[in-house]
N, C-alpha and C positions, 0 to 999 in steps of 0.2 A: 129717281130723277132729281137731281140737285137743282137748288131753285138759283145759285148761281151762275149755273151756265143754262139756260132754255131760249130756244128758238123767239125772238122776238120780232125778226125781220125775214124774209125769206124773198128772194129774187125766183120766179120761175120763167126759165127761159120757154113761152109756151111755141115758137118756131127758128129757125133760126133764117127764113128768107128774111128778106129787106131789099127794098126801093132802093134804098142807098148802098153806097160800096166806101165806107170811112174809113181813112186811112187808121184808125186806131180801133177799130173793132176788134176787139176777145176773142170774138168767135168767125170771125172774116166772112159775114153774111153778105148773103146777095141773093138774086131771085133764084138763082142755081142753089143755093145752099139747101141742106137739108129742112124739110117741112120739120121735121120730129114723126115718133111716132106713138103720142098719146092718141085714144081715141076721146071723147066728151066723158063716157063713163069712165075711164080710166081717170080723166081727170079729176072727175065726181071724188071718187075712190082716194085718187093722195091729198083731195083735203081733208075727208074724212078720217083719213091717215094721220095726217099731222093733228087736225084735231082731238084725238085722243091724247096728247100734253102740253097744247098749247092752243091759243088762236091770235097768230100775230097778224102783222101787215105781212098782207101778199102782194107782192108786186108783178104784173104781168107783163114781161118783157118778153126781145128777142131777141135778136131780128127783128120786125114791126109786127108786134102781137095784132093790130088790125090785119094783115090778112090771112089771120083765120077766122073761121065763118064761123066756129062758136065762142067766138072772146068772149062774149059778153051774157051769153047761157053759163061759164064758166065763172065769171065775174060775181053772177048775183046769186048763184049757188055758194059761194066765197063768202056772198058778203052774209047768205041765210046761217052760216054755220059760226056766225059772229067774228070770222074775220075783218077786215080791216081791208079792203081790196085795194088797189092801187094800180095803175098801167103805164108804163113805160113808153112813149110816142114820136119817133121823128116831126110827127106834126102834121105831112104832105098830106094824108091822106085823111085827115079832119073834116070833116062837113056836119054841117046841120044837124041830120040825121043821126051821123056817129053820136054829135053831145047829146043829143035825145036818148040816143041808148044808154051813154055814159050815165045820164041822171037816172034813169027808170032802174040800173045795176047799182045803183048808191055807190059808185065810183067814190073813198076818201080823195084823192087826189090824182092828180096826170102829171109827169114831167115828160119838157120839152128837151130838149137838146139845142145849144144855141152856143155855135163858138165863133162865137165875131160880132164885131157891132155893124157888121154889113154883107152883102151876098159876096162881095169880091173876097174876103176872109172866111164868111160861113163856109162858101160853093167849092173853096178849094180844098179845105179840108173834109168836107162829105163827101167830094168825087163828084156832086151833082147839080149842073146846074139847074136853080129855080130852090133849092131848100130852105133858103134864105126866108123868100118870099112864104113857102111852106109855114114855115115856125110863125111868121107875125101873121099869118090867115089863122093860124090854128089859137095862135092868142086870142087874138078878135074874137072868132067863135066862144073860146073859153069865157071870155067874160059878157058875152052876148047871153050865153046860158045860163052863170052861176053857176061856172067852173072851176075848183079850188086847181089849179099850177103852179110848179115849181119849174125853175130853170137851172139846166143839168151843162157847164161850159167845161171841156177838158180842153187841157193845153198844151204845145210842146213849141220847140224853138219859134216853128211858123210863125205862130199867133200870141206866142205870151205879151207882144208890144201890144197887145188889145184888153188885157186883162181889166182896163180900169172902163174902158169903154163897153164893154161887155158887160159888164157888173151894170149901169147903170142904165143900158139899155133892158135890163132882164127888168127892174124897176120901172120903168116906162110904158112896156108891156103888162103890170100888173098882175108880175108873179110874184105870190105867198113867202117863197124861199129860192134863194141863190145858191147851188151846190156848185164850190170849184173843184172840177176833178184832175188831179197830176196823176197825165196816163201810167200805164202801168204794163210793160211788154209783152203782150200774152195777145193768140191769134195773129190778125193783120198787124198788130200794135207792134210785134219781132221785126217789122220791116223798117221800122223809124226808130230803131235802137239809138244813133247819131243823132235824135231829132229832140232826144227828151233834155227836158233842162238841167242846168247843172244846179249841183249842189249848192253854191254860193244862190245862185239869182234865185232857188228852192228857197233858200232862208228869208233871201228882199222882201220874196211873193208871200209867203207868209205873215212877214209882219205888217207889210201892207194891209193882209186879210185882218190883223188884228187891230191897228190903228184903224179901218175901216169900219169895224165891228163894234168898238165903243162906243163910235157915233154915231151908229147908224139905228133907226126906229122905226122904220118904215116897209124894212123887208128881214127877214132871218136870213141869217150865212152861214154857210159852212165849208170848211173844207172837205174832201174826201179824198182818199188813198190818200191822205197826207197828215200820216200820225203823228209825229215830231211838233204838229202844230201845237198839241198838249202838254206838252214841254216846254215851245215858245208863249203862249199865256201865261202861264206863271213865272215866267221869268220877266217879261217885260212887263206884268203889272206887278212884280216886286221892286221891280228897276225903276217903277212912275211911282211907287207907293200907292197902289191900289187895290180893292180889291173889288175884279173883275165879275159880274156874275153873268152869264151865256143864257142866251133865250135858245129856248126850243119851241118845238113843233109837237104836235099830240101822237105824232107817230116818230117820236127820236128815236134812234133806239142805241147809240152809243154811250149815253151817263155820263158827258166829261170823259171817254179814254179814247184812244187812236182806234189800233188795229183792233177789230171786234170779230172778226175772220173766225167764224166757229164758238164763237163764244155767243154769240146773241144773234146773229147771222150765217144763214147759208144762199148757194143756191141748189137750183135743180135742173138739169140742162134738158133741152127735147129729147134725151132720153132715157131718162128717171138717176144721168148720175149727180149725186150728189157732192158738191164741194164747198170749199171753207168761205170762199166768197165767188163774186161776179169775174175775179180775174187768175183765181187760183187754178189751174189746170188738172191737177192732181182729186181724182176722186175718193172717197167716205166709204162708197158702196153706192148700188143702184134699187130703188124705189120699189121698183118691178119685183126685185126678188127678196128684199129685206124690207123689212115695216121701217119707214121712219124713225121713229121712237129709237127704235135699237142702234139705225149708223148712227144717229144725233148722241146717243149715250156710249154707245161701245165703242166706236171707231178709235181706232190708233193715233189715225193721222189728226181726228180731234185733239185727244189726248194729249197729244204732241202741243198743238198750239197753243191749250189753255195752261200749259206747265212752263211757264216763265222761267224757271231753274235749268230750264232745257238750250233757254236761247243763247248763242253765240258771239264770240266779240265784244264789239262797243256796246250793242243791248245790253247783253248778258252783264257786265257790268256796272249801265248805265243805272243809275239814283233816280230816273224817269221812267221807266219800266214797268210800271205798274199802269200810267198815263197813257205811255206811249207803246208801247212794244214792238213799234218799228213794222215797216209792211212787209207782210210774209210772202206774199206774191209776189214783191219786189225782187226782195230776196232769192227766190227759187226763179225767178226769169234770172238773173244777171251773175247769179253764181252757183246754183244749181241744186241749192242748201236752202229749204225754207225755215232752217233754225239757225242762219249766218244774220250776219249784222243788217241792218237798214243799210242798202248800198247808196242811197239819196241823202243820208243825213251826216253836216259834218261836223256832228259836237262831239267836244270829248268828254266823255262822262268823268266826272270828278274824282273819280277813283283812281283813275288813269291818269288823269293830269299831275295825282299826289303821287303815283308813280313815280313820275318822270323826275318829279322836283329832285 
């Protein structure tokens, strides 16, 4: 096992019901959706799995990981095996009791989900009303208990006029970390293909993210599915004569580079398959019947992604490539090629430009 590509992040999708019906959900959960079909020992079993070559953050998501009745028997077996547990939360469904669980499973962290600086913005892009409400009860509790939170906002044409008001409501609430997410078409997300942003106002938002991040000391940010941003920091702190250095979190796991999709991250869907990230559709292999260890080292489709010499187009030539390597699930939603160009990014890589001249 090479020590530079190993599992350091892992999403487990442990159901895929949910409360909610989000317009951009991956996996287009809802109460009808599939439960999954791990049993408690089964789950025992693929940490113990992974644990034989690593012990990252595990992240326990869905759909709303709360309603399953052993989250958190699963959780603090997680956390026995010197993982790093972590849970993934719409929030609604937070109380008292849950944070008492939360702390007794040594929970590292919770994120929220929070797209809007208000229920008229949150409610319409979660399909639900009262979620709104949900997210800032579920804050309250968090810090009522000595709850570490992060705040997880995805955007698309709807909501991006809220991106600044959002940010600073996540701060207000008394979250640790700001993740901006730029959706990514996969699940219910294929229904608002028309909705994602474009390219140009891609670049505005980002450098926003990055003038906002220099001066900012009070909350860490990040962007996510938005690789190119690794390309834009070093450009605009060479263009201010700077030199930038990025706060992290004890559970980063990207190092400064974009797309990590298989290279330090998977997921694991309710039903042991495994893929490159949270919004890659395309499976590795499945749990159930291959050990861990082996899809994480053998797979192809790995293979594929950690080989930058493989990538296509503007990547493939781009001087940033190394930083950035462009979203691969982007990619394989909008053109059907997870080794085509970043279809969201509109730089032209320098090589190309000496082309043209």
């Amino acid at each position: 096992m090479t020590q530079e590509f190993l599992p350091k992040w892992i999403a487990w999708e442990t159901t895929q019901r949910c409360n909610l019906r989000c317009v951009h959900c991956r996996c287009s959960s809802d109460m009808e959706a599939a439960a999954g079909d791990f049993t408690t020992d089964e789950a025992r079993r693929l940490i113990d799995d992974i644990a034989e070559i690593a012990t990252p953050v595990m992240v326990l998501s869905g759909g709303e990981p709360l309603l399953r009745p052993d989250i958190f028997e699963i959780a603090a077996y997680g956390t026995s095996k010197g993982f790093r547990m972590c849970m993934a939360t719409n929030g609604v469904l937070v109380t008292d009791e849950v944070c008492e669980k939360m702390r007794a499973a040594d929970l590292k962290m919770v994120s929220l989900s929070l797209d809007g600086p208000s229920a008229e913005v949150h409610d319409n892009f979660r399909q639900c009303p009262g979620a709104f409400e949900g997210v800032l009860r579920a804050a309250e509790l968090f810090r009522k208990h000595g709850i570490k939170f992060l705040v997880n906002s995805s955007f698309t044409k709807r909501n991006q006029g809220h991106i600044g008001a959002t940010f600073r409501l996540a701060k207000e609430l008394g979250a640790t970390a700001w993740y901006l997410f730029m959706i990514v078409p996969t699940g219910r997300g294929e229904e608002i293909m028309n909705e994602l942003i474009s390219k140009e106002d891609y670049e505005e938002i980002l450098a926003w993210h990055y003038r906002q991040e220099r001066q900012e000391s009070e909350i860490l940010m990040r962007p996510t599915c938005a690789p190119h941003y690794y390309r834009i920091v070093p450009q605009m702190a060479k263009a201010e004569g700077v030199k930038f250095e990025r706060r992290s979190l004890t559970f980063s796991t990207g190092g400064g580079k974009g797309c990590i999709a298989a290279q330090s991250i998977c997921l694991i869907d309710c039903f042991g398959e495994v893929k490159p990230c949270s919004y890659f559709p395309m499976s590795a292999g499945n749990v159930k019947k291959t050990p861990f260890k082996t899809i994480w080292a053998e797979s192809p489709l790995f293979h594929d992604l950690r080989d930058f010499k493989r990538y296509k187009g503007k990547c493939g030539s781009c001087e940033y490539i190394n930083v950035c390597g462009g979203c691969r699930a982007r990619a394989y939603a909008v053109t059907g090629d997870y080794l085509d160009e970043e279809p969201f990014c509109n730089y032209v890589p320098a090589r190309l430009e000496r082309a043209k001249a």
